[in-house]
N, C-alpha and C positions, 0 to 999 in steps of 0.2 A: 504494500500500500504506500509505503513513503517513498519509495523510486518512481511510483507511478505522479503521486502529489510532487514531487522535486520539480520532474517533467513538465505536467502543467501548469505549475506555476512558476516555472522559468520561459517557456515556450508559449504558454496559454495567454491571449493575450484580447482585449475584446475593446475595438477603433470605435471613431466614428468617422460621419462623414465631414469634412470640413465645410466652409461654406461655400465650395461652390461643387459640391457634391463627390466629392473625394474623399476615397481612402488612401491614408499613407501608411504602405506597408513599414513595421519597425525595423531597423537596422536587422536586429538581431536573427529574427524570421527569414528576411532577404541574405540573407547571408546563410541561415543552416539549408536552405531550400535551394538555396546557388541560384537566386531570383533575378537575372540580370538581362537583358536584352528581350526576347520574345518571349510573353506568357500567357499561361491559358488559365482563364478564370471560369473555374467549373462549380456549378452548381448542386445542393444537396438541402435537401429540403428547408433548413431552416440558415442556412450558412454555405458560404463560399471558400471553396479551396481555390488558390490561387499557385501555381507551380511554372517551374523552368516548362518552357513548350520541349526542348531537347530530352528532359527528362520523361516528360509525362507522355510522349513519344512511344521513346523506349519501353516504358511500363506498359502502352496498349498492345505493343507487340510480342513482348513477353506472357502477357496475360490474355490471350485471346480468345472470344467467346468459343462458348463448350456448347453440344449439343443438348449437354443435359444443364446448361445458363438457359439457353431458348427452349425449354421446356418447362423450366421451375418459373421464366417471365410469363409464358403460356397460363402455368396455374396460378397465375394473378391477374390475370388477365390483359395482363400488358402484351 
């Protein structure tokens, strides 16, 4: 439990927007997530992930829909 609490409450971190509708990602976030040039701001239901496009790339291709992904989206009806 307390490695997990270190974590987000070193990394855990909750913006706003400024005034003219911006968020500024923190140093620190930009930096473990290697935030620098092209990014992809992905969506999850209540909150945004925001990542290296290079990175998050990588991950779709490593991770690539299963037959049985499109079959457990099917029994949701997605």
């Amino acid at each position: 439990k307390q490695r997990y609490l270190e974590r987000v409450n070193h990394f855990g971190q909750q913006l706003r927007l400024d005034a003219q509708g911006r968020v500024v990602i923190p140093q620190i976030l930009r930096e473990h997530a290697e935030i620098v040039g092209d990014v992809v701001v992905s969506g999850r239901i209540d909150q945004l992930e925001i990542w290296n496009r290079e990175r998050f790339e990588m991950k779709l291709s490593a991770e690539p829909m299963t037959e049985e992904d499109f079959q457990a989206l099917a029994e949701y009806g997605i």
